[in-house]
C-alpha positions in Angstrom: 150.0 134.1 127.0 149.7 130.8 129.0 148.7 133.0 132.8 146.1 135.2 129.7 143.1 132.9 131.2 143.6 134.1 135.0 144.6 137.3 134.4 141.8 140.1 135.0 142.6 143.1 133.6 141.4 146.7 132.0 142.8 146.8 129.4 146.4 146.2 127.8 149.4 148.2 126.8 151.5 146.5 124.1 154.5 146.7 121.9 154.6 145.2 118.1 157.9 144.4 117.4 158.3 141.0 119.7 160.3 138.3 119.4 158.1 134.7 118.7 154.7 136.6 118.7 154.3 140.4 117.2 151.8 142.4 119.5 149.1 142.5 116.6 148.7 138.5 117.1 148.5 139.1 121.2 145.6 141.7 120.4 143.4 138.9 118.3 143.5 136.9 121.5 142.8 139.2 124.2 139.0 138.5 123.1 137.7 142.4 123.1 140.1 143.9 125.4 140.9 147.3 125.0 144.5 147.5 123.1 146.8 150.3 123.3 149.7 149.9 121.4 153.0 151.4 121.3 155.9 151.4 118.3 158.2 153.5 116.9 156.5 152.4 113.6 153.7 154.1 112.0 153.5 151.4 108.7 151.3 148.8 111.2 148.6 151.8 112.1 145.5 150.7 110.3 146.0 147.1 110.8 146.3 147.8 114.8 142.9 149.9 114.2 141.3 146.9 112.3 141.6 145.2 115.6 139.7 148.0 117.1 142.9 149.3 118.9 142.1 152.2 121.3 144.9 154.2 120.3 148.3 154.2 119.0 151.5 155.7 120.5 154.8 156.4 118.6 158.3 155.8 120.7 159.9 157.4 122.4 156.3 157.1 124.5 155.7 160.8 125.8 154.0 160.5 129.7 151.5 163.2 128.5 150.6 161.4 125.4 150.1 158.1 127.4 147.8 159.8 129.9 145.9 160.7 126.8 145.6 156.9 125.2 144.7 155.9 128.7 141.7 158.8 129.2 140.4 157.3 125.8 140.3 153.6 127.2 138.4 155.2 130.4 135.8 156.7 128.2 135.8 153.7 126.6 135.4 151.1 129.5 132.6 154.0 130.9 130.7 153.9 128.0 130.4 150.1 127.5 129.5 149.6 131.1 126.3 151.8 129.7 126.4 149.5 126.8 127.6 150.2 123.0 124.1 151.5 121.4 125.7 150.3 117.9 127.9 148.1 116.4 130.3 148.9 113.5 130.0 146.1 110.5 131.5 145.5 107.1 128.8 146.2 104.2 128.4 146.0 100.8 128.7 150.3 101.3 131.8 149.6 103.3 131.8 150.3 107.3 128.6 150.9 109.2 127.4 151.8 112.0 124.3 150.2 113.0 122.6 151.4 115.6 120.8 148.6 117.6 117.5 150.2 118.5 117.3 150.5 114.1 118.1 146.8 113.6 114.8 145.1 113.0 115.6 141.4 111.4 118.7 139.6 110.2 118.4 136.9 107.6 121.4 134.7 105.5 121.9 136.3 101.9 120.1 134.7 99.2 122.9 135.4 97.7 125.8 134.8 99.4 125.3 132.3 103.1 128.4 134.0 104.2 126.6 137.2 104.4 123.3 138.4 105.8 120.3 140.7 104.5 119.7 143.2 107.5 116.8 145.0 107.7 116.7 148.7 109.3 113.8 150.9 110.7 113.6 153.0 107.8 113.0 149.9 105.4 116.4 149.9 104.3 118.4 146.9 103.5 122.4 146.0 104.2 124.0 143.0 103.1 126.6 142.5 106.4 129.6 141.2 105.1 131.2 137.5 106.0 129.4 137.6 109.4 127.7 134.6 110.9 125.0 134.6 113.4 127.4 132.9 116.1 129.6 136.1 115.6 125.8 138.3 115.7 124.8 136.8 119.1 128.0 137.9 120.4 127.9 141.7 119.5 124.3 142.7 119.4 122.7 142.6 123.4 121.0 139.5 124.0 118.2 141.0 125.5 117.2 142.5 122.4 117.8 140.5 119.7 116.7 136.8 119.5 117.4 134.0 116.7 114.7 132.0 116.0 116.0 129.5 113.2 118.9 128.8 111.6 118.6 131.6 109.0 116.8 134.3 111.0 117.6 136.7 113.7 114.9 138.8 115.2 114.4 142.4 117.4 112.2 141.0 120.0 110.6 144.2 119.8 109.2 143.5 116.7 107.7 140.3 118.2 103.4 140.6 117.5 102.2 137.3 118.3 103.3 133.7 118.7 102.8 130.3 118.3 105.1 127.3 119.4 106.4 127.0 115.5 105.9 130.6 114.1 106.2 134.1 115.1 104.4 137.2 113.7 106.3 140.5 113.5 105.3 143.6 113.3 107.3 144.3 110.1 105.2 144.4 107.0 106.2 143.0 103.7 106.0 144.4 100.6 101.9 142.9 100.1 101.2 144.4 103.4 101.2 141.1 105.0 103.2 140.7 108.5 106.3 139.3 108.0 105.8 135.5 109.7 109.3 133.8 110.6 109.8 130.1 111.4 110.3 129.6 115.4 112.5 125.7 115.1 112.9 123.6 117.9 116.5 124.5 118.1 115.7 128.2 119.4 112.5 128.0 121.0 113.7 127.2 124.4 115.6 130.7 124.4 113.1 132.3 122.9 110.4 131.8 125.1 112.6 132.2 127.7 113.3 135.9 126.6 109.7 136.8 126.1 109.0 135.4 129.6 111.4 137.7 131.8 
């Protein structure tokens, strides 16, 4: 844990049962790394998958069945060097997967600030469980998504018009009006740096 910072690797092949740290707390620090794990027990499966484990391999570890984990972390690795086109995110529905180019505008619940109200393409609505915009930046691709105050996210592609304080979507509310969104000093640097590349 202590070389973790210079190592560079693919991806990492690890046990669960470990003395001092189990494998499931190594895989919450590898920061997104691709995790195949390998046990001889089957009761910690769908917590190693709530980490977004690749796969999972019952001892005695078969070289065949390892090949097989290890094809699914190459497709993996192949098709995140294209770029995820979706993310998968608690909802009030349960697990979704939201496909980026469908994500128009993020805003905090009025509800609940742990939470945000996501609006979709099709005029849908999700409430996006205990999520904060920090934790947003990270997983949607920052060249398409852009926050603009501290409770608002937009899909630069829904960008109309703008002025150094306010930004005009395309989306239309409910009275046919274009949905207008607050551009703060805080985010107005990056935004206008996005809309100038």
């Amino acid at each position: 844990m202590k070389e973790l910072p210079e190592l560079e690797f693919d991806f990492c092949i690890l046990d669960i049962e470990m003395p001092e740290m189990n494998g499931l707390q190594v895989a919450s620090l590898l920061k997104g790394k691709p995790v195949v794990f390998t046990t001889a027990y089957k009761e910690y499966a769908a917590e190693a998958f709530d980490l977004d484990a690749i796969d999972y391999v019952r001892k005695p570890v078969k070289k065949e069945r390892l090949q097989q984990a290890v094809d699914k972390v190459k497709y993996r690795l192949e098709s995140k060097s294209q770029g995820p086109r979706f993310v998968q995110l608690n909802t009030e529905k349960g697990k979704a997967l939201i496909y980026f180019d469908q994500l128009l505008y993020i805003k905090t619940s009025e509800v609940d600030s742990r939470d945000k109200t996501a609006l979709l393409a099709d005029h849908s609505y999700l409430t996006l469980k205990n999520i904060s915009f920090e934790k947003l930046q990270e997983l949607l691709p920052k060249e398409d998504f852009v926050r603009v105050n501290k409770k608002e996210m937009i899909a630069l592609k829904t960008v109309q018009t703008f002025l150094s304080d306010e930004i005009t979507t395309k989306i239309t509310e409910a009275s046919g009006a274009f949905l207008k969104v607050v551009l703060s000093e805080t985010y107005r640097k990056e935004f206008i740096q996005r809309v100038n590349l």
